[in-house]
N, C-alpha and C positions, 0 to 999 in steps of 0.2 A: 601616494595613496595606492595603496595594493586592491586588486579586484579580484575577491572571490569566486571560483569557479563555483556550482553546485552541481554535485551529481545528478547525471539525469534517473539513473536505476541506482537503488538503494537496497541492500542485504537488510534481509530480516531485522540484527542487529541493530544497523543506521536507521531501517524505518521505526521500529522499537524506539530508538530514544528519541526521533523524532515526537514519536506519541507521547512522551513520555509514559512509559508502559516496558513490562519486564519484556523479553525474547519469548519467553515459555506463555504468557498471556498472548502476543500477537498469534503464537504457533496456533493456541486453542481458539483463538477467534479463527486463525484460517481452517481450520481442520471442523468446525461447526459451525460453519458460513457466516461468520457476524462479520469476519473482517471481506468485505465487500470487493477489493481488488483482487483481480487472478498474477498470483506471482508469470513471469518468464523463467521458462530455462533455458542456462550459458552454460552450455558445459554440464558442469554436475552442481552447476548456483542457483540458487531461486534468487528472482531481481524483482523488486517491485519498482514499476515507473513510479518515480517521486511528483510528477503533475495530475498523472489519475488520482493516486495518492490523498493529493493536496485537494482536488475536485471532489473525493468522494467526502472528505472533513469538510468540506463548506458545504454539501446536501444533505449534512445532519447524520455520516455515518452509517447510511442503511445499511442492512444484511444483504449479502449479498444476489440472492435471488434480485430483488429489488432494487439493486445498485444494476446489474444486467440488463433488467428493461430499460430502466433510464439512460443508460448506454445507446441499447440499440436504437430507440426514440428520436436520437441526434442524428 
């Protein structure tokens, strides 16, 4: 039995099909705050943590303003 690794940060791309959702839909949710996590920069990559990610799809996807408080609340 082989053990999958999973990435811990995910490119645009990876987190797109993750959602299943095109690249150019996540771009415009990020860029008119729906999409609720703030990418990282590596270099010249944007990385989305894939457990914030996955935390902000189990609190119903809020917009980002609203994914931020709930952050800092913790």
């Amino acid at each position: 039995m082989e053990n999958k690794i999973e990435p811990l940060l995910l490119s645009f791309s990876e987190a797109a099909s993750l959602l299943n959702i095109s690249r150019t839909l996540l771009y415009q949710m990020h860029s008119d705050g729906r999409l609720g996590v703030l990418p990282l920069k590596l270099g010249r990559r944007s990385l989305l943590r894939r457990k914030e990610l996955e935390s902000w799809i189990d609190a119903g996807m809020p917009p980002r303003v609203q994914w931020l408080k709930t952050r800092e609340a913790i």
